[in-house]
C-alpha positions in Angstrom: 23.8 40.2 -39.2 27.3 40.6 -39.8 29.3 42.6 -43.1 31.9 41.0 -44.5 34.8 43.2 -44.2 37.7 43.8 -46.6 37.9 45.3 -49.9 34.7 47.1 -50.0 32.6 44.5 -51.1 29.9 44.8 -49.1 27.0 42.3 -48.7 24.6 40.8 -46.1 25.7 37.2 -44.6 23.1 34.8 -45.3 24.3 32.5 -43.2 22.9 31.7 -39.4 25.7 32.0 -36.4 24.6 29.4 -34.3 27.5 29.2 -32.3 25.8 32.1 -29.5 22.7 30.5 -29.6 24.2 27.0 -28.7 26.6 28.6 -26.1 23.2 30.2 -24.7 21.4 26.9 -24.4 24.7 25.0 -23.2 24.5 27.6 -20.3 21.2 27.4 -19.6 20.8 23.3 -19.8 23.8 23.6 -17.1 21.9 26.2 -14.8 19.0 23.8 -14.7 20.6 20.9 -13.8 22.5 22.6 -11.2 18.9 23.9 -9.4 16.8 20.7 -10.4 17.9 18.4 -7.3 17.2 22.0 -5.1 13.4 22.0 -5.7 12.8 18.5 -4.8 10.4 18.6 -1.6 11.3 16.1 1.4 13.2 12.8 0.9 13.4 11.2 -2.2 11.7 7.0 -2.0 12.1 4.5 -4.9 8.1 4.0 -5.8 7.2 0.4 -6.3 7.2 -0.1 -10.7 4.5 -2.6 -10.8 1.3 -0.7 -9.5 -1.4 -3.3 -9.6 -3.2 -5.3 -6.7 -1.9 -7.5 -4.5 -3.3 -11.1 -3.8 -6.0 -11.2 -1.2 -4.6 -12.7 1.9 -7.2 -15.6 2.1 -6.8 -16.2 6.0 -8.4 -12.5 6.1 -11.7 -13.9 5.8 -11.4 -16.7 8.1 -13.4 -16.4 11.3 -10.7 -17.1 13.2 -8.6 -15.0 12.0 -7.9 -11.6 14.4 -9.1 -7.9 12.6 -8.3 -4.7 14.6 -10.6 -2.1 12.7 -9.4 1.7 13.8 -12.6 3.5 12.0 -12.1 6.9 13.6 -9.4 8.0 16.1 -10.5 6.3 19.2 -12.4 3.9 18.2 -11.2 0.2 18.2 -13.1 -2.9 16.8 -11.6 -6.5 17.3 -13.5 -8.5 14.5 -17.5 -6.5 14.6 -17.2 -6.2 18.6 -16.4 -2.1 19.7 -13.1 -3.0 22.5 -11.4 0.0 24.4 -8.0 0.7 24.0 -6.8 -0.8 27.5 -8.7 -3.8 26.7 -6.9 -4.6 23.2 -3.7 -6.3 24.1 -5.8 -8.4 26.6 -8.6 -9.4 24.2 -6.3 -10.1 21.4 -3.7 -12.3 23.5 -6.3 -14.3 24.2 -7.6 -14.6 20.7 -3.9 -15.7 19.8 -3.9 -18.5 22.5 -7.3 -19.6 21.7 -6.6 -19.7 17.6 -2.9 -19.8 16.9 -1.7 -22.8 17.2 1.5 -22.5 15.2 3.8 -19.8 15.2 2.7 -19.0 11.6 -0.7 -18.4 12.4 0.0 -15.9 14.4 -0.7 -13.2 12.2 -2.6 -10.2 13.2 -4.5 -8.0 10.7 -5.1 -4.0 11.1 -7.1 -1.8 9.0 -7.5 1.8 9.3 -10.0 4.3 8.3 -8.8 7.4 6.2 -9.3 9.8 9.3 -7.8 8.5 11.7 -4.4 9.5 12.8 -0.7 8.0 12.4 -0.4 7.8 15.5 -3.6 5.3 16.6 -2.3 2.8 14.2 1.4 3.0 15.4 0.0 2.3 19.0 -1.5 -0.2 17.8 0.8 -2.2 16.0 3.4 -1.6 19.7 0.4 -3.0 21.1 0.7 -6.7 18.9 4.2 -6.5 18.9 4.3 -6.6 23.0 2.4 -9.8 22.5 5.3 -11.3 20.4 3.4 -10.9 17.1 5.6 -10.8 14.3 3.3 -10.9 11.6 1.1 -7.7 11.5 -1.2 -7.3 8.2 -2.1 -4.1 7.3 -5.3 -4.2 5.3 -5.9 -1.9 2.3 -8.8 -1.4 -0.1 -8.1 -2.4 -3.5 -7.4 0.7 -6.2 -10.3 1.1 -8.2 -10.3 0.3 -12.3 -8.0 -1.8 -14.4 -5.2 1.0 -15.4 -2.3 1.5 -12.8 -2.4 5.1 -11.4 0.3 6.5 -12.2 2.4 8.3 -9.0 2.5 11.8 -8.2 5.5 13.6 -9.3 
């Protein structure tokens, strides 16, 4: 509260002085937007808009075409038969000569459990892509309910 000086006529201003408060929040608007972009974690990605399902790849059901299934590190599955690791590139080379008889049908389908590590699935994938496979499908469950989830911030 200011007096009005002068005179001697003395009174209380009625009056807000805004002008410190504004210069207060102009400051402090400024100091956040300085240290924002500073508490971002890791690497900043453009996150798909439209959240909802994908088509179903219909030459995922077909029994000829080729499933790798990585349920648990270790563990490899070509279609419902348990294959080891050295065996894989073998045993799907010769599913790619015995089904794909065009270049694009020669398509090769992983899925991975929740588990298992980054690094199974990445030596898998090398592992189709020394056979020439171009097309690798990685297979996902589809998100649960009809509402997009919305991403973590």
């Amino acid at each position: 509260m200011g007096m009005s000086g002068g005179g001697g006529v003395g009174g209380l201003q009625s009056e807000i002085n805004v002008t410190p408060m504004v210069d207060i929040m102009l400051v402090l608007l400024i100091i956040f937007m300085v240290v924002t972009p500073f508490l971002q974690q890791g690497i900043t990605v453009a996150l798909p808009k439209n959240m909802t399902n994908p088509d179903v790849d219909p030459n995922i059901i077909k029994e000829s075409s080729i499933v790798i299934s990585v349920p648990n590190d270790g563990e490899y599955y070509l279609g419902k038969v348990k294959v080891a690791k050295e065996q894989l590139a073998e045993k799907v080379d010769s599913m790619l000569q015995k089904n794909a008889k065009k270049d694009e049908d020669r398509i090769v389908y992983i899925k991975s459990g929740v588990g298992v590590s980054y690094g199974d699935v990445v030596n898998v994938i090398n592992e189709v892509r020394k056979l020439g496979v171009d097309k690798i499908g990685l297979v996902a469950d589809k998100k649960k309910g009809g509402a997009a989830a919305k991403p973590a911030a």
